[in-house]
Biopython code that builds the backbone (N, CA, C, O; Angstrom):
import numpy as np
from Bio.PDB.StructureBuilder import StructureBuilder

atoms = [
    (1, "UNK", "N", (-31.556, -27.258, 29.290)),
    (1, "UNK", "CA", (-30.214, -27.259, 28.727)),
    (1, "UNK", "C", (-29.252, -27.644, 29.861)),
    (1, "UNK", "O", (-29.398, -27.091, 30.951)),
    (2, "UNK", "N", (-28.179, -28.647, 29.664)),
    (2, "UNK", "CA", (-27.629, -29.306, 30.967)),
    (2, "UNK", "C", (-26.301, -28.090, 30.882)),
    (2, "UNK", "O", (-26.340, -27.033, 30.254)),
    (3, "UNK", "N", (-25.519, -28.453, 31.454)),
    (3, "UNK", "CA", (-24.106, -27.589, 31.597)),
    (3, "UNK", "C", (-23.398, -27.418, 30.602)),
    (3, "UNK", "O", (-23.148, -26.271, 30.234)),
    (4, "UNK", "N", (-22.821, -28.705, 29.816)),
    (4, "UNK", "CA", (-22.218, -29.057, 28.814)),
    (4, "UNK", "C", (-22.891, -28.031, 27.468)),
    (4, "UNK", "O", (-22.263, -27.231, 26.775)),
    (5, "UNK", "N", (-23.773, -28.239, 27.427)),
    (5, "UNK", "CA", (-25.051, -27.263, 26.239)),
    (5, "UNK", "C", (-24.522, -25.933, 26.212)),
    (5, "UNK", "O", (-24.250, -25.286, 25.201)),
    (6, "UNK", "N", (-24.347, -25.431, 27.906)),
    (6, "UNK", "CA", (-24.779, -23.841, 27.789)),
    (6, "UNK", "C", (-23.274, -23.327, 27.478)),
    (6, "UNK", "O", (-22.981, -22.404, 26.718)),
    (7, "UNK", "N", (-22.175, -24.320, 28.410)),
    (7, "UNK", "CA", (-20.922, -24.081, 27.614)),
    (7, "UNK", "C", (-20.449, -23.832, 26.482)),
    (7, "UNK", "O", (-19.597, -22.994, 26.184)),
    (8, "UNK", "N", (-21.196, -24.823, 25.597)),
    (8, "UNK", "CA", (-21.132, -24.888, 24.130)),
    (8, "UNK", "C", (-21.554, -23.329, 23.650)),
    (8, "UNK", "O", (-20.872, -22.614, 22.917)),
    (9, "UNK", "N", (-22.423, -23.099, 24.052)),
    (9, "UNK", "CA", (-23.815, -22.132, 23.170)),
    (9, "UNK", "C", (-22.931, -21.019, 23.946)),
    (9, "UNK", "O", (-23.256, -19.977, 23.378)),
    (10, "UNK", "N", (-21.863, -20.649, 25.074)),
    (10, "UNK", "CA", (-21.572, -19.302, 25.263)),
    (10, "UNK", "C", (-19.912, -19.476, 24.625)),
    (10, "UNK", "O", (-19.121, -18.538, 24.730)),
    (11, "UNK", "N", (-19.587, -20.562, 24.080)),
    (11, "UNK", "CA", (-18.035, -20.486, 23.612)),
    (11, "UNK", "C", (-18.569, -20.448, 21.963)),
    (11, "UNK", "O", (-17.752, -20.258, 21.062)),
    (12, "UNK", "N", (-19.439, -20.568, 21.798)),
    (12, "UNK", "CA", (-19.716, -20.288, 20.244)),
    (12, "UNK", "C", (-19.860, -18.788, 19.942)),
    (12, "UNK", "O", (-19.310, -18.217, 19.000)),
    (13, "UNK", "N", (-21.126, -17.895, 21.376)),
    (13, "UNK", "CA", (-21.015, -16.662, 21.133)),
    (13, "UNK", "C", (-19.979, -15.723, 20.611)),
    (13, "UNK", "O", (-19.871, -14.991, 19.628)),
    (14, "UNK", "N", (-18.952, -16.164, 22.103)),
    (14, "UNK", "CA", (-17.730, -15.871, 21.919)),
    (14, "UNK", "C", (-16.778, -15.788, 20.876)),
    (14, "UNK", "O", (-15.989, -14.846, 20.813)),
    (15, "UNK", "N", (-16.795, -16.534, 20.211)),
    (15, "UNK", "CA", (-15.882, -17.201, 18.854)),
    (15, "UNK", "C", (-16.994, -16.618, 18.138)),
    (15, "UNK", "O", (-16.725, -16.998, 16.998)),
    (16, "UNK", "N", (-17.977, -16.004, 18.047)),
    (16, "UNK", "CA", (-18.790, -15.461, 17.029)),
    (16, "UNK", "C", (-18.241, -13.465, 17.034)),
    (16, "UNK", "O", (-18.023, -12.722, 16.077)),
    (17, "UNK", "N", (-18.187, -13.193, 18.528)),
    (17, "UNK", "CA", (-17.940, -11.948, 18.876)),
    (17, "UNK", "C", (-16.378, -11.607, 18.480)),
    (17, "UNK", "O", (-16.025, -10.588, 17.886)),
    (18, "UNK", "N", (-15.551, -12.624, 18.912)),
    (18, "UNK", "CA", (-13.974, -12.542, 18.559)),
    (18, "UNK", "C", (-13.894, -12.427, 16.610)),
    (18, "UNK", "O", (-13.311, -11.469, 16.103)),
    (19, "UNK", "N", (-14.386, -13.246, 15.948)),
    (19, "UNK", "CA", (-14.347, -13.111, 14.898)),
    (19, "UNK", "C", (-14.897, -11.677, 14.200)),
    (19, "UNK", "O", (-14.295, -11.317, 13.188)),
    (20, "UNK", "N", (-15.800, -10.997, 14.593)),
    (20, "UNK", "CA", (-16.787, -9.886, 14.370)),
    (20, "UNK", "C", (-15.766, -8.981, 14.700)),
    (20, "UNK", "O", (-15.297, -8.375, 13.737)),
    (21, "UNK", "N", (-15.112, -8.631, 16.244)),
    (21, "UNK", "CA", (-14.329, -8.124, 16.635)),
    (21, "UNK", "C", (-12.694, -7.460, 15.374)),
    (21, "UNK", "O", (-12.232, -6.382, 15.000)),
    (22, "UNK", "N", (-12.330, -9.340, 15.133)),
    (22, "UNK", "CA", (-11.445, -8.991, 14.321)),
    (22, "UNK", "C", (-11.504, -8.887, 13.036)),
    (22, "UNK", "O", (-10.407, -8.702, 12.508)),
    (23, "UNK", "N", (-12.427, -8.943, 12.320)),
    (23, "UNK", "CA", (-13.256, -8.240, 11.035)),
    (23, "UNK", "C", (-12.918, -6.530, 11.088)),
    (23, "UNK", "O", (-12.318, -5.726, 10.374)),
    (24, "UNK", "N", (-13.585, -6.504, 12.214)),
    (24, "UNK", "CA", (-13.329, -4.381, 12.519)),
    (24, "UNK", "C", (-12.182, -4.089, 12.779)),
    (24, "UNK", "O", (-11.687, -2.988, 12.536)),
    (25, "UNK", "N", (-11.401, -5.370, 13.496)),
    (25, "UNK", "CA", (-9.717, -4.563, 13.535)),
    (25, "UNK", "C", (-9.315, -4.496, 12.045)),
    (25, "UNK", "O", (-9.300, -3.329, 11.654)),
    (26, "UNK", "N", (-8.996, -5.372, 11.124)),
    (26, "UNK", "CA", (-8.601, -5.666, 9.952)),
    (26, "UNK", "C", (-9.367, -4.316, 9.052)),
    (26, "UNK", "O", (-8.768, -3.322, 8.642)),
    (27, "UNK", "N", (-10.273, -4.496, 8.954)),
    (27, "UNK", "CA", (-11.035, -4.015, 7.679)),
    (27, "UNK", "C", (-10.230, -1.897, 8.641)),
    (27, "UNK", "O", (-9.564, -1.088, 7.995)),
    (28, "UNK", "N", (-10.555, -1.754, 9.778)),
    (28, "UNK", "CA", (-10.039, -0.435, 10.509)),
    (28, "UNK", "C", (-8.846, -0.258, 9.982)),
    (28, "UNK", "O", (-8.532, 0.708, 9.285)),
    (29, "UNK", "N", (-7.972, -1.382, 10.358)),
    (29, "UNK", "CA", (-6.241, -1.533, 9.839)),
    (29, "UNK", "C", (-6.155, -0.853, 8.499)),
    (29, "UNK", "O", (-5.568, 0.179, 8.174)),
    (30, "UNK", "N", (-7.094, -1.929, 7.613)),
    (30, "UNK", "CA", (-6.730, -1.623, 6.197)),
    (30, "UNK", "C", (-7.137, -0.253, 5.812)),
    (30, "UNK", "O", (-6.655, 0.273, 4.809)),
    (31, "UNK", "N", (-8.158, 0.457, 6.698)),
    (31, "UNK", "CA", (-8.528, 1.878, 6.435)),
    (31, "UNK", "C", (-7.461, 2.618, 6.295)),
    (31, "UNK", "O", (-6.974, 3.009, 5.234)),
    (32, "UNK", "N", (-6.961, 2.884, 7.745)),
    (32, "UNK", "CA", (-5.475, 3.320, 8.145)),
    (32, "UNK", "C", (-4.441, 3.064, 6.858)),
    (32, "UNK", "O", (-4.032, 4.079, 6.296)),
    (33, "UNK", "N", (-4.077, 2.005, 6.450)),
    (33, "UNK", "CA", (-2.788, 2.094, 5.944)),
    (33, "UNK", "C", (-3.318, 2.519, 3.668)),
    (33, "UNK", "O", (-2.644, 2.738, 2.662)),
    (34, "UNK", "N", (-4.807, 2.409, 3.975)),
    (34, "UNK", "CA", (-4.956, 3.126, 2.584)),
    (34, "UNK", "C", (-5.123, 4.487, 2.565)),
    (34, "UNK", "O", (-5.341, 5.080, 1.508)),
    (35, "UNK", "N", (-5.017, 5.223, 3.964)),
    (35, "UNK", "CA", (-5.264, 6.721, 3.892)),
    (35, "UNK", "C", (-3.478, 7.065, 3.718)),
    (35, "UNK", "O", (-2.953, 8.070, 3.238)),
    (36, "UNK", "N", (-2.655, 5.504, 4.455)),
    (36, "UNK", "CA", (-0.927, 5.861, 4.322)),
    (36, "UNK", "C", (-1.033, 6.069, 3.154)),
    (36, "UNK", "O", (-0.859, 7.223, 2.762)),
    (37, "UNK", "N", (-1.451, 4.704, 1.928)),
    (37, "UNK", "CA", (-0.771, 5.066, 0.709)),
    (37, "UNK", "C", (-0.717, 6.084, 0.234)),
    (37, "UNK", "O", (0.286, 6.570, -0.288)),
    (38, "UNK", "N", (-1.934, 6.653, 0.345)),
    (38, "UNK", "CA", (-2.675, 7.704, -0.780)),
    (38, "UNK", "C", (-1.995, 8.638, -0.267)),
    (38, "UNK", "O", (-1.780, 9.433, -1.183)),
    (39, "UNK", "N", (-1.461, 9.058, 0.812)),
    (39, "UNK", "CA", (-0.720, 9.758, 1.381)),
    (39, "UNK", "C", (0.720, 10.000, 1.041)),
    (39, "UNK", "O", (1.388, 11.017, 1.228)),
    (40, "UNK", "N", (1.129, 8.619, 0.392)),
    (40, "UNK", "CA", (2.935, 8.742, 0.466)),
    (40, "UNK", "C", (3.429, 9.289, -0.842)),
    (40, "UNK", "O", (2.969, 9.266, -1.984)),
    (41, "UNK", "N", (4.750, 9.898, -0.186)),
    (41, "UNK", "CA", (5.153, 10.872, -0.580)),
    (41, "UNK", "C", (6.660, 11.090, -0.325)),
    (41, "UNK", "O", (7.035, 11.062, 0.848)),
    (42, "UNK", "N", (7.837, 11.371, -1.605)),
    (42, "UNK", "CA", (9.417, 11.287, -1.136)),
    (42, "UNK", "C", (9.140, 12.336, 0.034)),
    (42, "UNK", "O", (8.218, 13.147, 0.113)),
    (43, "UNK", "N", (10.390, 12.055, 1.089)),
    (43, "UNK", "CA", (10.453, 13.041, 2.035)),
    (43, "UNK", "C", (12.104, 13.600, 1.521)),
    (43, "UNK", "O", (13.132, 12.995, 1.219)),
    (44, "UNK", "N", (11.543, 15.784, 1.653)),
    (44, "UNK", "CA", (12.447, 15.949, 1.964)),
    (44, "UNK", "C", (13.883, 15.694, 2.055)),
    (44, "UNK", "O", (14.148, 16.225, 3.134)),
    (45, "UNK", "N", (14.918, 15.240, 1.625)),
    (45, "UNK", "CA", (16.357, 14.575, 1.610)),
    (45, "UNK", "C", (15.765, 13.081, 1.520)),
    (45, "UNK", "O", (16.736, 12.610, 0.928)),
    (46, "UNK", "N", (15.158, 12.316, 1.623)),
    (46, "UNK", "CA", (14.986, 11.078, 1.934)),
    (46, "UNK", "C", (15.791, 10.538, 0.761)),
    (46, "UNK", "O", (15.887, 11.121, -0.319)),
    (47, "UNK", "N", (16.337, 9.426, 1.050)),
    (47, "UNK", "CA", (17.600, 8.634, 0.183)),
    (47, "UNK", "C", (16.374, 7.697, -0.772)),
    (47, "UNK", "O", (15.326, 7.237, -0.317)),
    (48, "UNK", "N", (16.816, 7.604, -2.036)),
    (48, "UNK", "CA", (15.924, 6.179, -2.794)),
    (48, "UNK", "C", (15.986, 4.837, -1.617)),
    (48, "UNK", "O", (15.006, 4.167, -1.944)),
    (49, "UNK", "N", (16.308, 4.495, -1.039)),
    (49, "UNK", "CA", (16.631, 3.654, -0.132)),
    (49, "UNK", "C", (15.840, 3.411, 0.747)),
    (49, "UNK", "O", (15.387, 2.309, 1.057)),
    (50, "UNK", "N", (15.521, 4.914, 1.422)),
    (50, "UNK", "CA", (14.426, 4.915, 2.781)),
    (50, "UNK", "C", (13.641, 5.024, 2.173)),
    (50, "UNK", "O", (12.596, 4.599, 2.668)),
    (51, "UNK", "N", (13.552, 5.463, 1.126)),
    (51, "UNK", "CA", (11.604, 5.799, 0.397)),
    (51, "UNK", "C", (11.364, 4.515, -0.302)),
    (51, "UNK", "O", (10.301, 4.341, -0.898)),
    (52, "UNK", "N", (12.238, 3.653, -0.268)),
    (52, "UNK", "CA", (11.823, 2.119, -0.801)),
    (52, "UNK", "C", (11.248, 1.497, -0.093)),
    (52, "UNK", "O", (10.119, 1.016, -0.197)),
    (53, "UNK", "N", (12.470, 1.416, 1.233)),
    (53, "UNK", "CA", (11.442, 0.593, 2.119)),
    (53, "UNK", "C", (10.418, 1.104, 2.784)),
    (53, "UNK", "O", (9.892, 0.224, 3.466)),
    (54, "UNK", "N", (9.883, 2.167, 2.895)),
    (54, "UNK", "CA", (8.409, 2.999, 3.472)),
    (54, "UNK", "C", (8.018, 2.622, 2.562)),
    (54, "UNK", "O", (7.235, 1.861, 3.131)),
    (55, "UNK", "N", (7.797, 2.410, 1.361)),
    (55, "UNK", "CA", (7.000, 2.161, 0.672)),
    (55, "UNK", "C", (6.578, 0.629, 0.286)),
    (55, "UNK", "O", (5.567, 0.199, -0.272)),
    (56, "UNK", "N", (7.801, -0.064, 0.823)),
    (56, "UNK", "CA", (7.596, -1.850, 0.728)),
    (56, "UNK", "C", (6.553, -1.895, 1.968)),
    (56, "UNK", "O", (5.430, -2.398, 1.963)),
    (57, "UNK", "N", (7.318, -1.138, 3.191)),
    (57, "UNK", "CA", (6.393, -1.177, 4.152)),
    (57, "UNK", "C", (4.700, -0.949, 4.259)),
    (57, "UNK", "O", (3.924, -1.866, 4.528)),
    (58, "UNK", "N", (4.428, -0.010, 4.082)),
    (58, "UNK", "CA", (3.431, 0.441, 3.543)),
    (58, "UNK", "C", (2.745, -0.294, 2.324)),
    (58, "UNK", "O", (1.517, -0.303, 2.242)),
    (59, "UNK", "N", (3.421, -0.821, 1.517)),
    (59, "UNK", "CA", (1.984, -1.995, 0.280)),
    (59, "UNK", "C", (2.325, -3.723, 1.018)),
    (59, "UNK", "O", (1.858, -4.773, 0.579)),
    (60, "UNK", "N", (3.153, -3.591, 2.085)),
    (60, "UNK", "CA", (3.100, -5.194, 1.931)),
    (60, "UNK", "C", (1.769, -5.284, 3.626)),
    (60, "UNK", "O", (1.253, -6.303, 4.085)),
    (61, "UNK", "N", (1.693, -4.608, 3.859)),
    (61, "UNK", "CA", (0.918, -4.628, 4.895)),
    (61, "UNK", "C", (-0.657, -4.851, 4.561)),
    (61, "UNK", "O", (-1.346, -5.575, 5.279)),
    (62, "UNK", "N", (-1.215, -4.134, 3.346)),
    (62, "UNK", "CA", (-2.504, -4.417, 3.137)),
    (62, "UNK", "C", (-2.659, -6.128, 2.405)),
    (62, "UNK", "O", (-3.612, -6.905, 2.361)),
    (63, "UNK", "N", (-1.101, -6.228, 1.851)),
    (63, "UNK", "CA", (-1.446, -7.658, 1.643)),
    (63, "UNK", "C", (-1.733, -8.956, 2.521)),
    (63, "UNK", "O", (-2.393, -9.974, 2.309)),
    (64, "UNK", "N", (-0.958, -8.498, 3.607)),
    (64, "UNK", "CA", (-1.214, -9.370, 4.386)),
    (64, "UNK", "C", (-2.962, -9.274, 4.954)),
    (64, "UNK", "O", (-3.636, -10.203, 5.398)),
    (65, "UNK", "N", (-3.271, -8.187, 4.806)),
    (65, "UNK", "CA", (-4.838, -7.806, 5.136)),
    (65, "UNK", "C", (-5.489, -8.596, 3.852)),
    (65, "UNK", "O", (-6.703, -8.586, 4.054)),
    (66, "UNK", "N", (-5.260, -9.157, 2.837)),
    (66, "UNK", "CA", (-5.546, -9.469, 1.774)),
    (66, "UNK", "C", (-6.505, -8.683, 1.052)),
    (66, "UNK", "O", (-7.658, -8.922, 0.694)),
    (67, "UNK", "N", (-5.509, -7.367, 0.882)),
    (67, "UNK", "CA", (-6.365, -6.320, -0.245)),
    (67, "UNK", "C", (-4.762, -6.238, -0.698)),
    (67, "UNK", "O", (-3.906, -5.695, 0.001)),
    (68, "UNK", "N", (-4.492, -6.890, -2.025)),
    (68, "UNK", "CA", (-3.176, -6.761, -2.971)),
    (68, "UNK", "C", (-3.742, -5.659, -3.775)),
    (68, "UNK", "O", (-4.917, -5.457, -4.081)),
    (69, "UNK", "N", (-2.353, -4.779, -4.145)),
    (69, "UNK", "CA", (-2.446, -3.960, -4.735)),
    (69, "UNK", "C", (-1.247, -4.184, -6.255)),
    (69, "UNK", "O", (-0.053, -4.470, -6.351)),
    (70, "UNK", "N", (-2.158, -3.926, -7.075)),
    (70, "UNK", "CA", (-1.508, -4.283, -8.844)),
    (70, "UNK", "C", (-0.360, -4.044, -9.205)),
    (70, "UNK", "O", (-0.139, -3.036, -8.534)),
    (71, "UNK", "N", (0.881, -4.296, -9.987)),
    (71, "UNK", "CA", (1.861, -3.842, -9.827)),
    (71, "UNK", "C", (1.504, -2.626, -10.752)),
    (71, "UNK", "O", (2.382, -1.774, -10.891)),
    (72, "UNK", "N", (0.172, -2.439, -11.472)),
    (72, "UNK", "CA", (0.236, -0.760, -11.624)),
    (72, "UNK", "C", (-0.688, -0.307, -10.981)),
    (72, "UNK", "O", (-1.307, 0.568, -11.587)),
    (73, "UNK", "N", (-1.147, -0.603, -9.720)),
    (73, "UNK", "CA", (-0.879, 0.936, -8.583)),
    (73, "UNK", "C", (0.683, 0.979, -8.054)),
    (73, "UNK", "O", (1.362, 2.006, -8.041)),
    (74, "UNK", "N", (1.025, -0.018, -7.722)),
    (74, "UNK", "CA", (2.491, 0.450, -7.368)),
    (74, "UNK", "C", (3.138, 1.074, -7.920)),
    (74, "UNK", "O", (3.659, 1.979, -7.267)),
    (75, "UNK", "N", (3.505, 0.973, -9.476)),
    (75, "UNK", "CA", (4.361, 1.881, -10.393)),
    (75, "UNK", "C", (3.821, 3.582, -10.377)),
    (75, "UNK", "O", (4.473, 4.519, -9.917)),
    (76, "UNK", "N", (2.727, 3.646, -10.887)),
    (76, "UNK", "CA", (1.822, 4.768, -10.874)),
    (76, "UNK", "C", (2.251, 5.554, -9.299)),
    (76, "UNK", "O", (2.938, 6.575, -9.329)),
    (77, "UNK", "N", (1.850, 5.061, -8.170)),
    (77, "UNK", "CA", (2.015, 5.361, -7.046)),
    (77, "UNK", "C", (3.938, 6.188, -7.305)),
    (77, "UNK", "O", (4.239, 7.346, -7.592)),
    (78, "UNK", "N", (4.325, 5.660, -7.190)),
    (78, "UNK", "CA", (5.872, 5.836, -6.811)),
    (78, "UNK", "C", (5.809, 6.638, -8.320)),
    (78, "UNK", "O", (5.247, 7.656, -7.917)),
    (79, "UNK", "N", (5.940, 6.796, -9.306)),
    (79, "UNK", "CA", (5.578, 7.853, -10.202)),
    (79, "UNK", "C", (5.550, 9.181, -10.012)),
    (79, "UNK", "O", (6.339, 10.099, -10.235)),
    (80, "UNK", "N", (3.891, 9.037, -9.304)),
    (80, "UNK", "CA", (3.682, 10.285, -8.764)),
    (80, "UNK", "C", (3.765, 10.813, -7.613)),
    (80, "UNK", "O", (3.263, 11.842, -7.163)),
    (81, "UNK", "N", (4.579, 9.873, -7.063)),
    (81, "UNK", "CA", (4.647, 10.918, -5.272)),
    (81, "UNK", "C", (5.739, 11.333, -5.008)),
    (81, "UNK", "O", (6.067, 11.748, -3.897)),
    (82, "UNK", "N", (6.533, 11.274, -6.102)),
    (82, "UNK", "CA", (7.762, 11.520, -5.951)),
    (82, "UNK", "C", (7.976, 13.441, -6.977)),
    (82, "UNK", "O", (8.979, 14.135, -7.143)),
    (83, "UNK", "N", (6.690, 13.620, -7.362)),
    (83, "UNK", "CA", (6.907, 14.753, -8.323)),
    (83, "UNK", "C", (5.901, 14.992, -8.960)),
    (83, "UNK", "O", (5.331, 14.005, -9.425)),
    (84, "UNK", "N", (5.216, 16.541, -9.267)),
    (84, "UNK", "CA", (3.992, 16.470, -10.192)),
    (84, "UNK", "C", (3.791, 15.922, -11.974)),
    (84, "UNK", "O", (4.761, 15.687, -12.694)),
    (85, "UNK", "N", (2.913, 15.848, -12.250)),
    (85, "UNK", "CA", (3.117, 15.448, -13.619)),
    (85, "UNK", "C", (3.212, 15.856, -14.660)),
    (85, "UNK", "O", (3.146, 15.204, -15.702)),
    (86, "UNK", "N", (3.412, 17.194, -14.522)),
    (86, "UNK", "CA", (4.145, 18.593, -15.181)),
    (86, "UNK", "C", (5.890, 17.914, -15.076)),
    (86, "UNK", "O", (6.484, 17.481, -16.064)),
    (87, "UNK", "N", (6.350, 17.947, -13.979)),
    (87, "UNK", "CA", (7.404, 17.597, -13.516)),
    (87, "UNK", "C", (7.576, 15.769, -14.083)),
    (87, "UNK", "O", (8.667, 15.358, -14.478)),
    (88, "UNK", "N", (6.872, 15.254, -14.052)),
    (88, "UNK", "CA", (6.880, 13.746, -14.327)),
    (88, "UNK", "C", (7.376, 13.540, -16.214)),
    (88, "UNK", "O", (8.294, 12.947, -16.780)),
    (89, "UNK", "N", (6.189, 14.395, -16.691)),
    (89, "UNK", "CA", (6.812, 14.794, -18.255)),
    (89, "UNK", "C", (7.855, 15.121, -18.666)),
    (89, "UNK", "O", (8.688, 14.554, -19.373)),
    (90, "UNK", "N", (7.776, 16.595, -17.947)),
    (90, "UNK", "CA", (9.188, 16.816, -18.187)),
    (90, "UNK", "C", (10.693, 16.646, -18.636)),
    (90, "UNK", "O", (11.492, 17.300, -19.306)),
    (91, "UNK", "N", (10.690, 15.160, -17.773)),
    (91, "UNK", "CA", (11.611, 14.042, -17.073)),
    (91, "UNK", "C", (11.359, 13.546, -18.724)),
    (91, "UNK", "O", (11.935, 13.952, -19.733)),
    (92, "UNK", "N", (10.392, 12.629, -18.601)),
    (92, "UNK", "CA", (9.948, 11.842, -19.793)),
    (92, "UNK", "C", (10.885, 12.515, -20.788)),
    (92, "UNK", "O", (12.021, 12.125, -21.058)),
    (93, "UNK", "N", (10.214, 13.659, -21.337)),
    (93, "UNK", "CA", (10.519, 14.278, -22.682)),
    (93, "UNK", "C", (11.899, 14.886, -22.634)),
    (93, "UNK", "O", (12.345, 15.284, -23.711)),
    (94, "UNK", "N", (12.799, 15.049, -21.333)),
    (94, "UNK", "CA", (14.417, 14.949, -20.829)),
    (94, "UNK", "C", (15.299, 13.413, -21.601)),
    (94, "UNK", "O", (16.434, 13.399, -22.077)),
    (95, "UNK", "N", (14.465, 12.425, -21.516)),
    (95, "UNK", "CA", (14.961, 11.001, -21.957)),
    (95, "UNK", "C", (14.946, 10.848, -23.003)),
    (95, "UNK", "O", (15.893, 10.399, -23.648)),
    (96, "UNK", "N", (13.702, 11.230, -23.518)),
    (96, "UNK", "CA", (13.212, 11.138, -24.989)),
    (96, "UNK", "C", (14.056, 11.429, -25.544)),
    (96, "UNK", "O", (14.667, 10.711, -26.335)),
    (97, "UNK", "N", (14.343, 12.768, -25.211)),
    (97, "UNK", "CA", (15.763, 13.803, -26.126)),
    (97, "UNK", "C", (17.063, 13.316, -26.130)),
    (97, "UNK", "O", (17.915, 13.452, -27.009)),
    (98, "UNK", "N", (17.174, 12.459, -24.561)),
    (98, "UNK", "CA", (18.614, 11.952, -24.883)),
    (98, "UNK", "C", (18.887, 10.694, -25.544)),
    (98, "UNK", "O", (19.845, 10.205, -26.143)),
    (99, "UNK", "N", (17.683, 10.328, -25.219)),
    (99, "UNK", "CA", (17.515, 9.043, -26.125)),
    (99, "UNK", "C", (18.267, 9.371, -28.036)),
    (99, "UNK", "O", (19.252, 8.859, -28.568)),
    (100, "UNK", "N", (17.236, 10.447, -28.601)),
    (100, "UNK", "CA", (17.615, 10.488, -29.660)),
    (100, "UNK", "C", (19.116, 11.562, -30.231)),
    (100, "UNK", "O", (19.535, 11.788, -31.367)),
    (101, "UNK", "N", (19.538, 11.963, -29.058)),
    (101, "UNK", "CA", (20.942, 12.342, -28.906)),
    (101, "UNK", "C", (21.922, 11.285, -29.205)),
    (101, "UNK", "O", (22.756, 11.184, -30.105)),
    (102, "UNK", "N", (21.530, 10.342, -27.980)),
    (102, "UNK", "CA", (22.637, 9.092, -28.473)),
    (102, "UNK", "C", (22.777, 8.571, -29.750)),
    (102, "UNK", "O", (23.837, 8.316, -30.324)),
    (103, "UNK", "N", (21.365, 8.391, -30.264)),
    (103, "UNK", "CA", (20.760, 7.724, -31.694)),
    (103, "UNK", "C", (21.680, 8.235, -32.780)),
    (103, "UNK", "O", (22.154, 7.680, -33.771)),
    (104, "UNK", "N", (21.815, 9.754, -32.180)),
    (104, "UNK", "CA", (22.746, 10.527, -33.280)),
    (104, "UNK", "C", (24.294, 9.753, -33.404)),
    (104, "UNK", "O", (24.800, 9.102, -34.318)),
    (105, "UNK", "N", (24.759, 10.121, -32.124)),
    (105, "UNK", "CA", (26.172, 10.048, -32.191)),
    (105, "UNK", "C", (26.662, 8.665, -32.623)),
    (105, "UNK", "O", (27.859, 8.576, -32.898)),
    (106, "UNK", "N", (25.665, 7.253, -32.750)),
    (106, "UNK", "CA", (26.166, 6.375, -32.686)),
    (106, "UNK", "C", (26.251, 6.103, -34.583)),
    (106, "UNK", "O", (26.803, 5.101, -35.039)),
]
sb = StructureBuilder()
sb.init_structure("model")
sb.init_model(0)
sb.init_chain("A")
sb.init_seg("    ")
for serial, (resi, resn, name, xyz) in enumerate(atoms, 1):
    if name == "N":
        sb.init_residue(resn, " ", resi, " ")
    sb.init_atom(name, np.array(xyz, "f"), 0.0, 1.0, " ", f" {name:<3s}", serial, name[0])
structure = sb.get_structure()
């Protein structure tokens, strides 16, 4: 094998190891930010505002990892992390009622 050869055959390794390498960063990354989602949650005083963008933050990142997430995990997600689903009903059947409140008066 002359010089030129072995160059070849150790810049291929390389570019074989770098790629492998960044497979485990990515696929690690995307671990990380799906233990965020499953995790998130309104904070405390947090304004609709800041819990928007933590949460843009947080789903636009696995896209770029190219694992998209549906716009119903997103809805669902923000649903429920904001309140249980005792509490989520609740709400619901709060609307429902005013819903057919208005229905009345009009």
């Amino acid at each position: 094998m002359n010089f030129l050869e072995s160059q070849i055959v150790k810049l291929q390794k390389k570019l074989e190891t770098t790629h492998k390498e960044t497979d485990e960063v990515n696929r690690s990354r995307l671990n990380t930010l799906s233990q965020e989602y499953e995790m998130f949650r309104m904070l405390l005083e947090e304004r609709i505002l800041e819990m928007q963008k933590r949460f843009t933050h947080t789903t636009n990142i696995p896209v770029a990892l190219r694992k998209a997430l549906t716009k119903n995990e997103l809805n669902l997600k923000i649903l429920i992390s904001n309140m249980s689903l005792a509490a989520l009903f609740g709400k619901l059947q709060e609307h429902e009622l005013e819903l057919a409140r208005l229905e009345q008066h009009e």
